[in-house]
N, C-alpha and C positions, 0 to 999 in steps of 0.2 A: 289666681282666680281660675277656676274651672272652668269650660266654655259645657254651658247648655243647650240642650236642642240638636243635640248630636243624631244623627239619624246613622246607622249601620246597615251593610247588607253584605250577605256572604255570598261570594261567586266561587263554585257554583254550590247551589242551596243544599246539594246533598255532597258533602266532605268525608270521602274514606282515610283507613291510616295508608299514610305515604302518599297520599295525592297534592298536588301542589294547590294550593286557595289564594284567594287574595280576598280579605276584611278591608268594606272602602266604608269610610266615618265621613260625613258629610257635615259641617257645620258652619254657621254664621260670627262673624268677629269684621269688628271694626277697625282694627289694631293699624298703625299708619307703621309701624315695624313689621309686623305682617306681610302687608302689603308690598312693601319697599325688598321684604327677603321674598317672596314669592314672585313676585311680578305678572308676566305671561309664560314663565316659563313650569316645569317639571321640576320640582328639585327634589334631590336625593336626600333622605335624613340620618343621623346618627344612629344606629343599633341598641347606641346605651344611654337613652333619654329617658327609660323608662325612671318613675321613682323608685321600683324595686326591679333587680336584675329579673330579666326572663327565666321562665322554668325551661333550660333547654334540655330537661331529661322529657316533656310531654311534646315539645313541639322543635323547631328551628325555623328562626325568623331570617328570609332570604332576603328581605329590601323592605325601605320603609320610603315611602315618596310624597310630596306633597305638592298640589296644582290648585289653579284657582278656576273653578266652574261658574263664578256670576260675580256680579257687585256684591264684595264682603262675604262672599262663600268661597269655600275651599273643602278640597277633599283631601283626607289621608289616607294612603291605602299601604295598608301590610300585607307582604305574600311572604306566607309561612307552609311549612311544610308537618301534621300532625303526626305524633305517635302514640299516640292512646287516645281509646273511645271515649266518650263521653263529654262533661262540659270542659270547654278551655277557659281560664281567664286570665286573658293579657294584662298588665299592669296600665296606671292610667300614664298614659305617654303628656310629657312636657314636650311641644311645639318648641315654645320661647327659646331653648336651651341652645337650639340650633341657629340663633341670630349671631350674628359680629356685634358686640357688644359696644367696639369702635366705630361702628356704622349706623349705631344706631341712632333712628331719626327724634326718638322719645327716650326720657331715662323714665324706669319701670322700678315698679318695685315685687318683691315675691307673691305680692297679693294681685298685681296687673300679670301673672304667669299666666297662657294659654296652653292649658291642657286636655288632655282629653281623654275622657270615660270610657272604656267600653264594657257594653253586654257579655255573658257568656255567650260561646262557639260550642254547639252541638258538633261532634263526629262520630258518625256514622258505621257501624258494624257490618259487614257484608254479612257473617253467618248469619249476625239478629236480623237485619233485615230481610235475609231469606224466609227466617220460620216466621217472622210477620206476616209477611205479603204471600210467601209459598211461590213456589214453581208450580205453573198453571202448565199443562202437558201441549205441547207445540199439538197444533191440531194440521190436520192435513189440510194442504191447496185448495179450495174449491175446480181450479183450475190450473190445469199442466202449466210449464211455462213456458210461455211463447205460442200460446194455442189462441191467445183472447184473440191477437189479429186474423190469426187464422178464420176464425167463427166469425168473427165482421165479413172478410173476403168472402166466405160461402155465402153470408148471410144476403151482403150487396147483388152477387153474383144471381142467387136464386130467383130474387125481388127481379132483375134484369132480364131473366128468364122467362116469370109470369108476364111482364108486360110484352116482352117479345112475342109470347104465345097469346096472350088478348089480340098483338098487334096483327098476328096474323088470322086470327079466326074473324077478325072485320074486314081486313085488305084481302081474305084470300081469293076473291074473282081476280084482283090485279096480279097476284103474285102467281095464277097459277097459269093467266096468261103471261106474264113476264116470262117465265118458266117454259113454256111451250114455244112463246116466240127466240128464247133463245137457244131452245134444243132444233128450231127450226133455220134459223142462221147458221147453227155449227154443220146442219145437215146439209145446206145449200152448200159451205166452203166446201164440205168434205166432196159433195156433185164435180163441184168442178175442179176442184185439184185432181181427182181422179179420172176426169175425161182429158185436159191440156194433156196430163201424162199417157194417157190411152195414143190421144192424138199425133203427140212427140214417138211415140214409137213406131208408127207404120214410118215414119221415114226415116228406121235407126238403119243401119247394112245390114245386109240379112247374114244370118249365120243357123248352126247347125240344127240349135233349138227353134229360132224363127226365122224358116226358108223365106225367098224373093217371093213376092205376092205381084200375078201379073194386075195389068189393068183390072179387069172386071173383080177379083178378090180383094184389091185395095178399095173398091168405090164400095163393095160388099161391108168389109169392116167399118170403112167410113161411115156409110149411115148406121151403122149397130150402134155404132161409142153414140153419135149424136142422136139417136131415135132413144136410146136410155138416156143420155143425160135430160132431153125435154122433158121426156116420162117421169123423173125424179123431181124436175125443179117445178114444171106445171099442173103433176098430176094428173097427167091427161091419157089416154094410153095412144102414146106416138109409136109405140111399138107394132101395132097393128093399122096405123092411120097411112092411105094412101100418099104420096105424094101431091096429088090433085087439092087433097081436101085438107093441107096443112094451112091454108089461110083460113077458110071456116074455122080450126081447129083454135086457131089465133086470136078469130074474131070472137069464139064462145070464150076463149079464158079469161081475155080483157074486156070483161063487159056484153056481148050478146047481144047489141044494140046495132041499127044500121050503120051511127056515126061511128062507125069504126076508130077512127082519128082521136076524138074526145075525149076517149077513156086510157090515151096511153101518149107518151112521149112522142114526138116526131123521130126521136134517134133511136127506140124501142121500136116504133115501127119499121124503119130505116131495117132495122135489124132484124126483123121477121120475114121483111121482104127478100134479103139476099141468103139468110136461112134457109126458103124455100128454092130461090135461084138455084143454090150448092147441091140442095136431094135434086133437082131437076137435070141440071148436069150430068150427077154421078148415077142417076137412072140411065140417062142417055149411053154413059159409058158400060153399064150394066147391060143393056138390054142392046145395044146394036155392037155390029160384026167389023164393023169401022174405026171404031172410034180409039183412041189412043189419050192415052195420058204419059207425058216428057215426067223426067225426073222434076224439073222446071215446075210443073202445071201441079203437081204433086204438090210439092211445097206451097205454090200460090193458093189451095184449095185447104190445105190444113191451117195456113195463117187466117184465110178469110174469115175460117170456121173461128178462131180463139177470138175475133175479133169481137165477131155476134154475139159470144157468150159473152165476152167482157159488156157489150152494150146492154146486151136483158142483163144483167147480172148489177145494175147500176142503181141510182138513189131511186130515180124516180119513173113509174108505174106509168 
């Protein structure tokens, strides 16, 4: 008996010559022989089941396998290799043939045989199906390769740009004080790293480029280095401010107000007050015919000075 309902499909659907195929035939049978020779397993089939021998001058049949996919379905599948175009037609293949006859669970007769039909197999021409379809001419890249991420990165980049530039056309009063107050920080360090070193050198030994400097020409440099660093860091002109009038001079920068005290640190004051002490000194040593400054005193008059500067030079105003 023939089995009906055979369903076929060619993998894969377009078959050149020489390419390897496998024809899977899918049908339903209730066979308890069937079953019992199938199981769960793959089983390998005979070559020469067909009713009529293969045409092995169009094709060559490399395995024939049969497995069960559901209740009372099974699949056969042949992988054959094609040598000529056009239709194939396989023989209709006897299943049964491949049972143990001694094994078997049912006696059969020729008319209970499960075999199986197949369609013809189209294969496929490369040349014909060239001048069918044609060779459509490769068209150029819309784009290089490896450029597409490139164009996102600029693209991101630029967007990051415009908003940075909005960001600053709204913030720029903050930024351009930012900007001013930290070109004015750099400019204070750079005040006083250059006066401690001004300061450190009147008490280097004197050599041939910088002779001994008696009293009065020490107390002379001394106020110079500290009369500009004030002038820089206060913006006052201490360059021309008497000695006398360096606490006014103090009182207008922090505020200009009687309460002097109010407007500034007790240690900022502290430090204004022995600032002036130090000009008053070094006038004293300037201006009279007496007076003497020890290698000693020297030293103690250039540490007091780094001291002051360290104190104004502090957090808090």
């Amino acid at each position: 008996m023939t089995e009906n309902g055979t369903q076929q499909i060619l993998l894969p659907k377009k078959v050149y010559i020489g390419d390897s195929a496998e024809l899977r035939c899918t049908f339903n049978s209730n066979s308890l022989d069937l079953k019992n020779f199938c199981g769960n397993e793959t089983k390998t089939l005979s070559l020469n089941a067909f009713e009529v021998p293969a045409d092995s001058q169009n094709y060559i049949i490399q395995n024939i396998s049969l497995s069960c996919v559901g209740v009372d379905y099974y699949q056969l599948s042949i992988t054959f290799v094609p040598w000529k175009t056009g239709s194939i037609h396989f023989p209709v293949y006897n299943v049964s043939s491949n049972f143990d006859s001694a094994n078997a669970l049912t006696s059969f007769t020729p008319a209970d045989q499960i075999e199986i039909a197949f369609e013809p197999v189209e294969i496929v021409s490369i040349v014909e199906q060239n001048q069918v379809t044609g060779l459509s001419p490769s068209a150029p890249p819309m784009l290089l390769p490896g450029t597409t991420y490139k164009l996102y990165t600029v693209l991101i980049l630029f967007v990051i740009l415009i908003l940075l530039l909005i960001r600053s056309i709204t913030k720029r009063e903050q930024i351009a004080f930012y900007i001013r107050n930290k070109k004015l920080l750099w400019k204070y360090k750079k005040n006083r790293r250059q006066t401690i070193r001004a300061l450190d050198a009147l008490l280097k030994p004197a050599t041939k480029k910088n002779p001994a400097k008696n009293d009065k020409e020490f107390a002379e440099a001394f106020q110079k280095i500290l009369r500009k660093y004030l002038e820089v860091r206060f913006e006052y002109p201490f360059t021309k401010t008497v000695t006398s009038e360096f606490m006014k001079a103090f009182h207008t920068i922090f505020g200009g107000t009687e309460d002097f005290a109010s407007l500034m640190s007790e240690q900022k004051e502290n430090a204004c007050i022995k600032m002036t002490g130090l000009f008053t000194r070094s006038d004293y040593v300037r201006y009279s015919s007496t007076a003497r400054l020890s290698d000693a005193k020297r030293a103690d008059i250039i540490e007091e000075s780094k001291e002051c500067i360290g104190e104004l030079e502090g957090n808090n105003v």
